[in-house]
C-alpha positions as CSV (number, residue, x, y, z in Angstrom):
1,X,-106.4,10.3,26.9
2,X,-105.6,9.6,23.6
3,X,-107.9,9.7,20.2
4,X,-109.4,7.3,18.3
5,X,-109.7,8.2,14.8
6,X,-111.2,5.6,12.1
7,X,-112.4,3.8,15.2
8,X,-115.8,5.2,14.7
9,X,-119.0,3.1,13.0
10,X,-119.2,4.9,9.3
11,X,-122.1,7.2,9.1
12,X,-125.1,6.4,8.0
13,X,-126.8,6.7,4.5
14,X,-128.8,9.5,5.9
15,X,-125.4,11.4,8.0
16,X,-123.9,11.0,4.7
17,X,-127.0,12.7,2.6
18,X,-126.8,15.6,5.2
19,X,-123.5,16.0,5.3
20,X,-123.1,16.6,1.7
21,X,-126.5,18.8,1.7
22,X,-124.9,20.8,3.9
23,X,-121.6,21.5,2.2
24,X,-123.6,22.0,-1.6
25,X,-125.7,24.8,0.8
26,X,-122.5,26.4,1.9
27,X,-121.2,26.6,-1.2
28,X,-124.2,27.9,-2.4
29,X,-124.1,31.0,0.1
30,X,-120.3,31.5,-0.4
31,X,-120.9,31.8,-3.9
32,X,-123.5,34.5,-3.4
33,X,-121.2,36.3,-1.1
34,X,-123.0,35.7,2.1
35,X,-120.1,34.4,4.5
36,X,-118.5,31.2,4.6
37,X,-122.0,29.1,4.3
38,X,-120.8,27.3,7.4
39,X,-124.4,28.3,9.4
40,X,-126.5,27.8,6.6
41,X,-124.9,24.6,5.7
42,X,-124.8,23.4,9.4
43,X,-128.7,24.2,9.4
44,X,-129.8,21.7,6.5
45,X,-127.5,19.1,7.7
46,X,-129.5,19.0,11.2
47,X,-132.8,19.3,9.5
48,X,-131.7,16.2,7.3
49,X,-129.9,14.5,10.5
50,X,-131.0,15.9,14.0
51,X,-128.2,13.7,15.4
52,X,-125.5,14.6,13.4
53,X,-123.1,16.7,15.9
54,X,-123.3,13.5,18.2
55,X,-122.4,11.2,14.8
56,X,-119.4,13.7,13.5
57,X,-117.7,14.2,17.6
58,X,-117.9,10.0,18.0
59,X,-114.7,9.4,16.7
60,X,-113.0,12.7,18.1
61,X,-111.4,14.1,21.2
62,X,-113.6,16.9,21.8
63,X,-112.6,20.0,23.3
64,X,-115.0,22.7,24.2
65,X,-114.3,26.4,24.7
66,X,-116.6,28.7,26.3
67,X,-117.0,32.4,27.6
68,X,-117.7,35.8,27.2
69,X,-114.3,37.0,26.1
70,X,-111.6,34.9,24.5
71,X,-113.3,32.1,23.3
72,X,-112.3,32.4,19.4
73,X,-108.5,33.1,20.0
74,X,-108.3,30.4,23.0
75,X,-109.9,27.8,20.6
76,X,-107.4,28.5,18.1
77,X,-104.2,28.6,20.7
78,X,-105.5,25.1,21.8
79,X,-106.2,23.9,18.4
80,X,-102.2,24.8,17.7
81,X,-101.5,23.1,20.6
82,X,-103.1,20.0,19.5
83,X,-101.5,19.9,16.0
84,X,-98.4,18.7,18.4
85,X,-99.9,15.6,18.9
86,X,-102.3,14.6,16.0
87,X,-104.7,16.6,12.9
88,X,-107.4,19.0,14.7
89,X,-111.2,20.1,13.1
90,X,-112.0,23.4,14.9
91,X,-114.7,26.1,13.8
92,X,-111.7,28.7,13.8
93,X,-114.1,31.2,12.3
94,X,-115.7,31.6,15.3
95,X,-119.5,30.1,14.0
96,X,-119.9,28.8,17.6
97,X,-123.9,27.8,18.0
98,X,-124.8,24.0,16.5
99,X,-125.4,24.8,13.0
100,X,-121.7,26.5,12.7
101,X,-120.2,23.8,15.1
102,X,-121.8,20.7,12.7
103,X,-120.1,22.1,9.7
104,X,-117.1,22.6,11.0
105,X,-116.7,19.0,12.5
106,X,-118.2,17.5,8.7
107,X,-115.2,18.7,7.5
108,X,-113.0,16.4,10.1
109,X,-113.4,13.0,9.4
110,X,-109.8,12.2,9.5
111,X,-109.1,14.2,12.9
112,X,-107.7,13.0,16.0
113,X,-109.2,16.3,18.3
114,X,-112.3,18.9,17.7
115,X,-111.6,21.9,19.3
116,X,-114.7,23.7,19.5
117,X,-115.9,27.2,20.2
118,X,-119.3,27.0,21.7
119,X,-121.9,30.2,22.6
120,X,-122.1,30.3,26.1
121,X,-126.1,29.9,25.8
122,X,-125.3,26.7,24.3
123,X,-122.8,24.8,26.2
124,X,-125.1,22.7,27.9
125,X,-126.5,21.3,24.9
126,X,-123.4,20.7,22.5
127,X,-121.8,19.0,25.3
128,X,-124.4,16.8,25.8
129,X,-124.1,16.5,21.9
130,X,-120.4,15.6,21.7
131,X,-119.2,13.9,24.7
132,X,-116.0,16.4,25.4
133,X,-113.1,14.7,27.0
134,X,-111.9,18.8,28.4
135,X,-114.2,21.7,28.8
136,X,-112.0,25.0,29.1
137,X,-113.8,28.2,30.6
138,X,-112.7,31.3,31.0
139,X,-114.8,34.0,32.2
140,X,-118.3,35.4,32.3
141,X,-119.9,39.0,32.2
142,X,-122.5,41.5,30.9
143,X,-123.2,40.8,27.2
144,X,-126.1,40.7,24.3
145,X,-128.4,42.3,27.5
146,X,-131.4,42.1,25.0
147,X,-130.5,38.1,24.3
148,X,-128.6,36.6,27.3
149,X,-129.6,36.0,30.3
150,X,-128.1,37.7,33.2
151,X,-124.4,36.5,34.4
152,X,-125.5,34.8,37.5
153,X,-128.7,32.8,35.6
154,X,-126.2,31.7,33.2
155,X,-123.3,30.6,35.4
156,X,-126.0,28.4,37.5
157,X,-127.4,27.2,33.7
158,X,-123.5,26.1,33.2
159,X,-123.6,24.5,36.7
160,X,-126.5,22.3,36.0
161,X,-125.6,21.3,32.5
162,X,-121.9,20.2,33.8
163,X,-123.1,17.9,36.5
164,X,-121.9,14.8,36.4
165,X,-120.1,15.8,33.0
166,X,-117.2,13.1,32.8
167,X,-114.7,16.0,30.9
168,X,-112.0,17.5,32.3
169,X,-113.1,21.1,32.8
170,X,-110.2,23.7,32.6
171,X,-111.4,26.9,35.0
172,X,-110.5,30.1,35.7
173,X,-109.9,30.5,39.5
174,X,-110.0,33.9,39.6
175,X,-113.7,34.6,38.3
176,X,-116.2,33.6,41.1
177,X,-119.2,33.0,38.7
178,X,-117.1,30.4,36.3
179,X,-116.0,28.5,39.9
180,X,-119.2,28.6,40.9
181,X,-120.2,27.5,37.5
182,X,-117.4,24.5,37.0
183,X,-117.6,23.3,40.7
184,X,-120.5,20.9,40.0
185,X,-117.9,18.9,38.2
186,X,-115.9,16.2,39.6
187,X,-112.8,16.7,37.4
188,X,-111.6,20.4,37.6
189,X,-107.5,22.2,36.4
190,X,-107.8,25.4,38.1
191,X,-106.0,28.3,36.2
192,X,-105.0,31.3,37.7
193,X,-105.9,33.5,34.2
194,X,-106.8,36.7,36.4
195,X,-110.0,39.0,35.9
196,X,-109.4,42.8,35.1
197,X,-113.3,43.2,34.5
198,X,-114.7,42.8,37.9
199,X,-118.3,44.9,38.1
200,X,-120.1,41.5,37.2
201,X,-118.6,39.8,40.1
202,X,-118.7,41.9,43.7
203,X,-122.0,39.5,44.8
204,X,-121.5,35.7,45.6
205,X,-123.1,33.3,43.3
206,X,-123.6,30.8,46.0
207,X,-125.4,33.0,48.4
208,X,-126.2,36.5,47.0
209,X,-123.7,38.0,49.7
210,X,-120.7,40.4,48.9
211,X,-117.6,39.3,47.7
212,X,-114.6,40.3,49.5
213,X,-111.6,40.8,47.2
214,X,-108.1,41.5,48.7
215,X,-105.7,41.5,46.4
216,X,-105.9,38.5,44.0
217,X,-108.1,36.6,46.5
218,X,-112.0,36.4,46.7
219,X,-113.7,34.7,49.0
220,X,-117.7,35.1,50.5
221,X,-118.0,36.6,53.9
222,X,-121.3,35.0,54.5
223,X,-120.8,31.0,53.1
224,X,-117.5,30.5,52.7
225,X,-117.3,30.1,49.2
226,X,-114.4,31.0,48.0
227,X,-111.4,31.2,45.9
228,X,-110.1,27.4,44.6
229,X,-106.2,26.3,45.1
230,X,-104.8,26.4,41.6
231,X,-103.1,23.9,39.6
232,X,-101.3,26.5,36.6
233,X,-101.1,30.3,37.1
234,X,-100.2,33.3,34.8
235,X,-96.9,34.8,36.2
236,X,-95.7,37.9,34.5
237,X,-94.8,36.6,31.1
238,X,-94.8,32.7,32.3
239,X,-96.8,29.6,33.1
240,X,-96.2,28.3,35.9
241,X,-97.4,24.4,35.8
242,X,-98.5,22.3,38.3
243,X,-94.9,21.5,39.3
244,X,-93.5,25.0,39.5
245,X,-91.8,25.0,36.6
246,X,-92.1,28.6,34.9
247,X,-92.3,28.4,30.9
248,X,-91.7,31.5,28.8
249,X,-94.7,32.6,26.6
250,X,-94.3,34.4,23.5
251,X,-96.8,35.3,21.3
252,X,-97.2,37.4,18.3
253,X,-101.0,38.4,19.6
254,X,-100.6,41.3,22.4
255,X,-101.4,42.0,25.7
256,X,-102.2,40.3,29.3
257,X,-105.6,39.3,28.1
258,X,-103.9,36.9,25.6
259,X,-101.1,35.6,27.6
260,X,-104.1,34.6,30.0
261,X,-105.7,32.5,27.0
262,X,-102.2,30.9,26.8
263,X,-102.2,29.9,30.2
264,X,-105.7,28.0,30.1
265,X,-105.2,26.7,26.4
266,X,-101.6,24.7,27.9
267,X,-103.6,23.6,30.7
268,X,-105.8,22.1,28.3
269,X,-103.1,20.6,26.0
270,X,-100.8,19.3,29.1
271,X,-104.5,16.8,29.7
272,X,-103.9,15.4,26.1
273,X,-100.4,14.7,27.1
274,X,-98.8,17.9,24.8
275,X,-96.0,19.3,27.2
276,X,-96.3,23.2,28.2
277,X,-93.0,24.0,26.7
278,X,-94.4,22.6,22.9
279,X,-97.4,24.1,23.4
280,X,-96.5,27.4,24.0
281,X,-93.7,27.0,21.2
282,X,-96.8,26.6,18.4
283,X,-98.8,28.8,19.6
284,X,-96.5,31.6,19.0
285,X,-97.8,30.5,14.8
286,X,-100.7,32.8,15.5
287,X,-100.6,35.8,14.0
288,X,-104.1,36.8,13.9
289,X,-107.3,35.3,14.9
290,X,-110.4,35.7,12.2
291,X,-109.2,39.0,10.9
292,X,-108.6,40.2,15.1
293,X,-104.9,42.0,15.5
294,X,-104.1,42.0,11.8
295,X,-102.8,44.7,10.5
296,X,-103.8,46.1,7.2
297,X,-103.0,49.1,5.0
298,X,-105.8,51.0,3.5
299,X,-105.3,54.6,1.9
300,X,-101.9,54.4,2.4
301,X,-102.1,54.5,6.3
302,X,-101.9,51.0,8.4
303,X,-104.7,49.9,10.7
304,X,-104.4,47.5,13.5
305,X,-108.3,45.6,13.8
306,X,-109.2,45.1,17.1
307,X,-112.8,43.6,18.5
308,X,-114.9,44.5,21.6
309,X,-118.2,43.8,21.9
310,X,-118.6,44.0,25.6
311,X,-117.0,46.1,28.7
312,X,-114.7,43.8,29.7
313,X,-114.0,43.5,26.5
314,X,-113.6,46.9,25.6
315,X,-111.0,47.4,29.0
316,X,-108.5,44.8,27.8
317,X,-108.5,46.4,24.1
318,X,-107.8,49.5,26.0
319,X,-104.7,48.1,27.6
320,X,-102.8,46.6,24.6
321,X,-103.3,50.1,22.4
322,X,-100.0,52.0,21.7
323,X,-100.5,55.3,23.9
324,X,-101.4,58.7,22.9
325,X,-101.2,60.5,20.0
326,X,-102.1,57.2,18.5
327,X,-105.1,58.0,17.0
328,X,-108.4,55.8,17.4
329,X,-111.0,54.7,15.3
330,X,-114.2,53.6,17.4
331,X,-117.1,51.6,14.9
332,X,-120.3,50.3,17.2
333,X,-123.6,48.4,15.3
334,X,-126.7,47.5,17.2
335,X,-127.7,44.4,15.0
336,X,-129.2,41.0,15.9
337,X,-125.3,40.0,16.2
338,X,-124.6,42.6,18.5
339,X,-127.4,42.6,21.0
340,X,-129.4,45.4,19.9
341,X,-129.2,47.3,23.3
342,X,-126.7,50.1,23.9
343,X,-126.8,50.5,27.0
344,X,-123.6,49.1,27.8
345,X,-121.8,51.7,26.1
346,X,-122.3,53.2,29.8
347,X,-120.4,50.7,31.5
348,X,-117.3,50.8,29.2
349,X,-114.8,53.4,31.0
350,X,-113.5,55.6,28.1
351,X,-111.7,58.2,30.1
352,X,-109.1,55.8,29.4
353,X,-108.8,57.2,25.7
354,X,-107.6,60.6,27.0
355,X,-105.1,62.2,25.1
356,X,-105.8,60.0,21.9
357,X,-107.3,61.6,18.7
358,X,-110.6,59.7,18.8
359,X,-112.8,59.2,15.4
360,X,-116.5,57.7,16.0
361,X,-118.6,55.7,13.1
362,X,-120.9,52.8,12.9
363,X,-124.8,52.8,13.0
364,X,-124.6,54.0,16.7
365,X,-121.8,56.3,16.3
366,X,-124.7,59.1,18.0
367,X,-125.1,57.1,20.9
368,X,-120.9,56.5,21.3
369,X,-120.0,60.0,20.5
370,X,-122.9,61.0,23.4
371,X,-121.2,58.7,25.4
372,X,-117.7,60.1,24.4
373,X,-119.3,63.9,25.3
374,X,-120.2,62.7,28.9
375,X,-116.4,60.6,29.4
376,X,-115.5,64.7,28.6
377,X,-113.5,63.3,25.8
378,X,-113.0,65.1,22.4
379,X,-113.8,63.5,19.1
380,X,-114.8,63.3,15.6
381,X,-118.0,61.9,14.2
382,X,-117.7,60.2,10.4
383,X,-120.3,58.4,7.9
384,X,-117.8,56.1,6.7
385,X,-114.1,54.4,7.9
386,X,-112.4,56.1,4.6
387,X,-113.7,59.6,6.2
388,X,-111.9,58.5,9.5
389,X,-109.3,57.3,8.1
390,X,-108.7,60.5,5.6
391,X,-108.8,62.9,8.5
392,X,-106.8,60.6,11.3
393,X,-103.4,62.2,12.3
394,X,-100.3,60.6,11.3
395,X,-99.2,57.4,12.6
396,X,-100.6,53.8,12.8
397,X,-104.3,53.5,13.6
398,X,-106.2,51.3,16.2
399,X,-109.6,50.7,14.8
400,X,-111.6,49.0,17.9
401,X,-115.4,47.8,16.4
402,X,-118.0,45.6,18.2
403,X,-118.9,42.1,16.0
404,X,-121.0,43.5,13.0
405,X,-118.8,46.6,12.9
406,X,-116.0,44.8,12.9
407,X,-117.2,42.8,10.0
408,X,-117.7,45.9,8.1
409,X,-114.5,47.3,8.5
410,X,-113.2,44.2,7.2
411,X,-114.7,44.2,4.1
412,X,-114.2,47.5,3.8
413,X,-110.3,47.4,3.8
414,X,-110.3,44.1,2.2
415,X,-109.2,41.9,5.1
């Protein structure tokens, strides 16, 4: 499946006008201090150009990356991957919905792949828009309750949209809604990436009956639907390929939840002819993922920045945190970004933060510290991350913030 670069017709008058709009109204916002422009600038270049996403992807292997959790890191892992084999145009910033996604490819005219991070609400749509040659997915469950659908609406949404879809769609096996959700398509690579967060997946997608899940396995007591035969499999601190062969994975990002993005973004790169063993060598580059896992120093202590903006998400932060007396910095918003409904907090088990000194801020710190009182957990409430930080014990800090919060702590430190 190789790329074509330069083999596309040169854009038109009008693609050209809106491309450059866009970039003058990017730089425009980044000047004011409003971001990196890439939405804003993505947004007058459709209004100029309606078809521009299909112009920009025409001369482009296109890659597309969807889920709940994982999407940004797994986007960049494959777009690593890539570099192997020829120049890659990915939003790395994470601006995943067509405005973001159409700036990001204006700036790839001399690329061989797009590797692209797309909002699971539109998935359907930008692939219609960009012709992917691969469609990697990794997982689905409760998010944005106030904006998205409910999991099983939007796996049969992804279902519909990928019929017929001539891409290669990379799956994980072990979630039932994304097999129910890729098993419209003709082509699929089924990954065994595993699924710690299950309380989004005990009823059968096919036929509303209850899942049966011994061990690994899942399968539908009622119709039969069940778990897929995989191609590539997470083993420990290996890939196993579709031959057997076991590769090592090292990565400078932690825990299993990454080492399962590793697995899917090789089966990716081993359909674009990159060999497991390269691809698993670059990704090991990655240090950080848009500000995620860095590790900064503010008033003198260091801070490891961490994002969960869901409860599965929230349950594999859990797992990679150094244990107790690490203390712990907790930072949930409620804004448009975030799905302005709480009531997920609920779901999120925080009885596993036992024994760690916990400090709570954000704009619902209230409802998290309630939360925290019920879990029988014992905390600290602050106004601000340098209050938290000031009264923290010693020792490195794990600061775990949902989207906007997270955003705020980066500016705050200066990440």
């Amino acid at each position: 499946m190789a790329g074509h670069p330069g083999n596309a017709e040169p854009l038109s008058p009008r693609a050209k006008l809106a491309v450059t709009a866009g970039k003058a109204a990017a730089a425009v916002s980044r000047a004011a201090g409003r971001g990196s422009g890439s939405v804003i600038g993505g947004r007058v270049a459709l209004k100029l150009d309606p078809d521009l996403l299909t112009r920009l992807a025409q001369h482009l292997d296109v890659i597309l990356v969807s889920a709940t959790n994982g999407k940004t890191t797994t986007t960049r892992l494959i777009a690593e991957a890539l570099r192997a084999s020829g120049p890659v145009v990915s939003n790395a910033l994470g601006a995943n919905m067509p405005a973001g996604i159409t700036s990001a490819l204006a700036g790839g005219s001399d690329s061989k792949y797009g590797v692209i991070e797309v909002d699971e609400k539109y998935l359907a749509g930008v692939a219609r828009d960009t012709t992917p040659k691969a469609i990697a997915l990794l997982n689905l469950s409760r998010d944005q309750l106030d904006r998205a659908a409910e999991t099983r609406m939007l796996a049969e949404k992804w279902r519909e949209g990928l019929s017929g879809t001539k891409a290669v769609v990379i799956a994980n096996a072990d979630d039932p809604l994304i097999v129910w959700a890729a098993s419209s398509s003709a082509n699929v690579v089924w990954v065994a990436a595993g699924q710690e967060w299950k309380d989004d997946a005990w009823s059968c997608p096919s036929c509303g009956g209850v899942m049966q899940r011994p061990g690994d396995d899942w399968f539908c007591g009622e119709c039969g639907f069940r778990r897929p035969p995989v191609s590539w499999a997470l083993s420990g601190d290996h890939v196993l390929d579709p031959h057997g062969s076991a590769w090592p994975i090292h990565l400078q990002l932690p825990g299993r939840a990454n080492k399962a993005n590793a697995t899917t973004s090789a089966a990716v790169a081993a359909v674009f002819g990159v060999p497991p063993q390269v691809a698993l060598e670059r990704m090991y580059q990655v240090q950080a993922v848009a500000g995620r896992y860095d590790v900064v120093s503010f008033l003198g202590r260091d801070l490891r920045l961490l994002l969960a903006k869901n409860p599965a998400g929230w349950l594999e932060t859990f797992s990679l945190i150094d244990p107790p007396p690490t203390p712990v910095i907790l930072s949930v918003n409620a804004r448009g970004a975030d799905g302005t409904d709480t009531s997920w907090l609920w779901d999120v088990d925080y009885t596993r933060l036992a024994g760690h000194p916990i400090l709570v801020i954000g704009d619902r710190r209230l409802d998290l510290a309630v939360r925290l009182e019920v879990a029988g957990l014992e905390f600290r409430v602050c106004d601000t991350v340098e209050e938290a930080v000031q009264l923290a014990p010693p020792g490195r800090i794990e600061l775990i913030a949902n989207y906007t919060a997270f955003q705020d702590v980066r500016r705050r430190v200066g990440n």
